[in-house]
N, C-alpha and C positions, 0 to 999 in steps of 0.2 A: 504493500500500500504506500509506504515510503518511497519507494522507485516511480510508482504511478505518479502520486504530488510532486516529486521533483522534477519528472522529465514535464508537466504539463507547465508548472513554474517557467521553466528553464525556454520553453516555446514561446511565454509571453510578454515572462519581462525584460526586457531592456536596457534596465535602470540600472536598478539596484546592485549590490554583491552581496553575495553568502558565501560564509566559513561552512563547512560538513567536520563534525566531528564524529567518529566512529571509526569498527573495526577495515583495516585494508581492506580486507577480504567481502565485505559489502558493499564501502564507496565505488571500490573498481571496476563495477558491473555497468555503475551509471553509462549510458550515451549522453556525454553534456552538449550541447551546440556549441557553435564557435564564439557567437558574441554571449553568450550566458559569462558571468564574473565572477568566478569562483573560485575557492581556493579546499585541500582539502588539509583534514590534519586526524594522523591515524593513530588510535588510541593502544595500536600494538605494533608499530613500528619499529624499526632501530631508534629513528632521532628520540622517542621516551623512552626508549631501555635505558641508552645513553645517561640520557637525561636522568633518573630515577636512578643509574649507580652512579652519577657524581653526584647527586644530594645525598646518596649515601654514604658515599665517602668523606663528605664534608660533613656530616653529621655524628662518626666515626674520630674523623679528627678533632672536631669541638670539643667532643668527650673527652680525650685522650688529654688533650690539652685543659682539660677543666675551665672551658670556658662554654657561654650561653649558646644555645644552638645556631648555625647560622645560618637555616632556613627550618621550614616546617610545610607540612601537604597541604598545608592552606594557600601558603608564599608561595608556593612549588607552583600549585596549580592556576593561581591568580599570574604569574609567570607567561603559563602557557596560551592563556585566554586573552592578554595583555596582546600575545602577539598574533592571536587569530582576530585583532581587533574589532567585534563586535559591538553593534548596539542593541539586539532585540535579542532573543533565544526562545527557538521553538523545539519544546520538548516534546517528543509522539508517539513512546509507551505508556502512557496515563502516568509517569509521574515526573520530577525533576530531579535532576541528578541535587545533591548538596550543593555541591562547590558553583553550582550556578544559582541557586535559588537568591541569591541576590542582583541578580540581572532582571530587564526587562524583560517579562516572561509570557507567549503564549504555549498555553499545554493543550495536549489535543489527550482527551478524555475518553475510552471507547468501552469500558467497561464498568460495574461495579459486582462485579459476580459474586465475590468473595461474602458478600452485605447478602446475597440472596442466596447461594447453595454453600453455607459453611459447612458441609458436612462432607464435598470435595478438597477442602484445605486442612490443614493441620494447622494447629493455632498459633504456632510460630508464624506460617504462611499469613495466615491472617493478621494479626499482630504487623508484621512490615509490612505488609501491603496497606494498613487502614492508617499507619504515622504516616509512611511515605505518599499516599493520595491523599490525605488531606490536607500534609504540611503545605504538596507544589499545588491545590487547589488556591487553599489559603492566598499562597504567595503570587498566583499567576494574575497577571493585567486581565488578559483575556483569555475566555475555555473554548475550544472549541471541542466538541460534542459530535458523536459520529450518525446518531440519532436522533430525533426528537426525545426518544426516550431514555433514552442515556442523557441528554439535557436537563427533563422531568426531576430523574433520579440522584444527579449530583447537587440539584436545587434542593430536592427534597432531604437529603442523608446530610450532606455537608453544610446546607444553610449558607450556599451562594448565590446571590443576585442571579436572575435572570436575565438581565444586560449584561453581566459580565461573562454570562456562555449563548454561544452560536452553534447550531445547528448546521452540518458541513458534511455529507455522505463523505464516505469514503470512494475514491475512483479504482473502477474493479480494472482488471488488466489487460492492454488493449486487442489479446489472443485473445478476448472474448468474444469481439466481434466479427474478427476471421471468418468469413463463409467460406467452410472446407466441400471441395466438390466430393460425390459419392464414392468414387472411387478413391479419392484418397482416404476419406473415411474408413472407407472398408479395408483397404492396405495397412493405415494405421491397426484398426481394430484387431485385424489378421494378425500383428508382429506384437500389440499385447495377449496374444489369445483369447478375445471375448468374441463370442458371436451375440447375434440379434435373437430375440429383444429381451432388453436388461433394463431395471431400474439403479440409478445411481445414485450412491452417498460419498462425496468428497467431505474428511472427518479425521482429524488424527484421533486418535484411541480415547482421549480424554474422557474423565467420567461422564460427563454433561453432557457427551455428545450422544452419549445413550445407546450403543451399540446393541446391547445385551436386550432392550426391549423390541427394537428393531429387527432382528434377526429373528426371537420367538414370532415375531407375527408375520415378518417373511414366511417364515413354516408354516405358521396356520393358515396363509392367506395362498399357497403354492397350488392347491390344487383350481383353486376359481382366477388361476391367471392364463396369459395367453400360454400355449403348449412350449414349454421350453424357457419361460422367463428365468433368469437370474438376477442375483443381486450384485452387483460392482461395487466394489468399498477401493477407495485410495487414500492417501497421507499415511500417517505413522502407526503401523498397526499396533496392537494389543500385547502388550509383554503375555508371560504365564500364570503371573497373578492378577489382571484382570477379568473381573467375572465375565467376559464376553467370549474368553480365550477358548474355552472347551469346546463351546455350541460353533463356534467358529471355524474350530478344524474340522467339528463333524460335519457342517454342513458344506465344506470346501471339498471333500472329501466325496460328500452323494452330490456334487457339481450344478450345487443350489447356489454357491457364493463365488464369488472371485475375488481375493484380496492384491490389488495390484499393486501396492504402497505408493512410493514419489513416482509419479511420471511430471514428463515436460508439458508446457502451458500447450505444444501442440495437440500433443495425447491428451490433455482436458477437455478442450477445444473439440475434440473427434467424439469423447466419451459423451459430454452435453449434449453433442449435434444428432448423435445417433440413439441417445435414450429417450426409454419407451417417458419417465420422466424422473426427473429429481426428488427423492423425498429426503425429507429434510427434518428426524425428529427429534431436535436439540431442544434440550430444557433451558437453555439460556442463551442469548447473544445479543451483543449491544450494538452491532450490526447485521449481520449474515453474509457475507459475499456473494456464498455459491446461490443465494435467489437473485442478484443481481447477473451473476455468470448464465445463469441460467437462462433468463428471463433476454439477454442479447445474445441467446446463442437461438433461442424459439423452442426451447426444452419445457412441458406443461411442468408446474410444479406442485407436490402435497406435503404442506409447510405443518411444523407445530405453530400453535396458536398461543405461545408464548412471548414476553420480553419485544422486545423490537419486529419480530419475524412479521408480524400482522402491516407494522408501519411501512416496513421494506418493501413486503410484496402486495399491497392493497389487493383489490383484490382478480390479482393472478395467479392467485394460489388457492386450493382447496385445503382449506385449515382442519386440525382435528386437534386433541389433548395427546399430548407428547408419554406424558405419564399411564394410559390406558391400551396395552398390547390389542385390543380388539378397535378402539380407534386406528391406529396404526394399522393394523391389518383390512380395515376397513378401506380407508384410502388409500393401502397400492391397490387393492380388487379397484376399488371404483377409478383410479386415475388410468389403471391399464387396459380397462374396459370399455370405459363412455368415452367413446371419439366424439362424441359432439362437447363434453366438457373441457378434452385436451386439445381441441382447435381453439373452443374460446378462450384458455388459458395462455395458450402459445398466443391468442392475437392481442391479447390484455396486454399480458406480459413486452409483444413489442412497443406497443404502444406507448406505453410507460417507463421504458427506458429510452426512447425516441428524445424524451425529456432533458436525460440526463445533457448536460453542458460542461463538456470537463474543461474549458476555457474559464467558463462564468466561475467554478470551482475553485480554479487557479488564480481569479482576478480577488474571490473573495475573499481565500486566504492571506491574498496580499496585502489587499484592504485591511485588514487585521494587524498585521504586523507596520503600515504605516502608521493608524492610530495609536498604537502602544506607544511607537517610536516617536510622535508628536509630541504627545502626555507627556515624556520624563525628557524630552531634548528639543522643543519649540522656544 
């Protein structure tokens, strides 16, 4: 989502310059334009290894010599920021690092999960996550908000102004739109081994994501589908102590499932275009993607009617209770069944991202970051 915002940025503005601070191994991938103004600085590079054993050295020798330290990870790091010369800082995991929380801050906010299913974290988990999002909420100029309801929810927990958060989808990625011809579809599909027709779940393992409800009602729902359907899962499958693991192999095994783990955005791109449809039965998410992927690839979708899912996909999607295996098995029968529901869905669904403006997207987060920067530098 990070690569998305910055290549659309980088399209429109002009002006401006931006520092990237992060791992090599993620800035590297950007395509910047030529006139975009930017500079990068990698937070696991040689020049901070360097960097981090001469402070240590000198903090070695201070001691030695019994004298007062002559630097600290505060100085260190104000150092390094001094010379990425910034004025505004936009934080885009939901929270802000320390050593910046004294900057001009927009955070971009996309969850509160941990507030609604603590029974997936452990109270450590919880505990840092609830200092850390409230502290950089606290401290941020402006929020931006990946939902309307992730906007709701950080007004409503944390006791932040609604002026001070915006409402800003997230830009899904632009292999979404790729109209792949039949044949390649079918080439692709052939070199993952899936054949037609299949319902898809793109989902790393995580508990939320609900795998284990999902698959029981795949079974009960197998004989009233069309002859041969399967289920397609991809992202990060299921270690051995997840409860979904067991039912997982058995049913991979009677060649009910296919777990294909990471594929490339093109093999997404094939999977969307050629599924019977998406279902989607996440007990939580402060966005959704794959109804957005879905929804610009013309894939019908049967959404949980939880959290954000409803707001994401109005209604292109055939909703049910995420939490009910007979709900769930309800809607792959009916979504892989009623062709007059999955034409209206595929034509909802274009219609509705036809909307989408990832320019407007990229002016508005700009818009954001000039305000801030007026406020503490006019």
């Amino acid at each position: 989502m990070t690569y998305e915002l910055v290549g659309e940025i980088a399209n429109v503005d002009h002006t401006n310059e931006y520092r990237f601070l992060g791992p090599r191994r993620t800035c590297l991938e950007w395509e910047i334009p030529r006139h975009f103004k930017a500079k990068f600085e990698f937070t696991d590079g040689l020049t901070r290894h360097w960097a981090a054993l001469r402070d240590q050295v000198a903090a070695c020798l201070a001691h030695s010599l019994e004298l007062p330290p002559l630097t600290s990870p505060a100085l260190a790091a104000l150092k390094r920021y001094q010379h990425l010369d910034f004025t505004v800082v936009h934080s885009l995991p939901s929270y802000t690092h320390p050593d910046l929380l004294g900057f001009p801050t927009v955070l971009t906010v996309h969850d509160l999960q941990h507030l609604h299913l603590p029974e997936f974290f452990s109270s450590e988990d919880i505990a840092t996550r609830e200092h850390h999002y409230r502290e950089s909420c606290a401290a941020a100029d402006r929020i931006i908000c990946v939902s309307e309801f992730t906007r709701q929810d950080v007004h409503r927990r944390y006791g932040i102004p609604l002026d001070r958060l915006e409402t800003i989808w997230n830009l899904p990625a632009q292999a979404s739109s790729l109209a792949l011809s039949k044949t390649r579809c079918a080439r692709l599909l052939a070199r993952m081994g899936i054949r037609r027709p299949f319902v898809f779940y793109p989902a790393h393992a995580w508990l939320h994501k609900n795998h284990q409800r999902l698959l029981n009602a795949f079974s009960a729902a197998r004989a009233s589908l069309p002859p041969g359907c399967m289920l397609v899962l991809t992202g990060r499958p299921p270690d051995a102590s997840h409860p979904a693991s067991a039912l997982l192999a058995e049913m991979t095994a009677q060649g009910a499932v296919h777990h294909l783990g990471f594929r490339t955005p093109l093999e997404i791109s094939a999977l969307y275009q050629t599924a019977e449809a998406l279902v989607f039965p996440s007990l939580f998410e402060g966005f959704g993607m794959p109804l957005v992927e879905a929804m610009m690839s013309g894939c019908p979708i049967a959404s949980a009617d939880n959290s954000s899912l409803p707001e994401i996909a109005g209604e292109a999607a055939y909703l049910f209770d995420a939490r009910s295996e007979g709900a769930i098995s309800e809607a792959i029968t009916r979504i892989t069944t009623d062709v007059a529901l999955r034409d209206r869905l595929r034509r909802i669904g274009r219609d509705r991202v036809a909307k989408l403006d990832r320019q407007a997207t990229a002016r508005q987060t700009i818009e954001i970051y000039r305000q801030v920067h007026e406020a503490h530098f006019s």
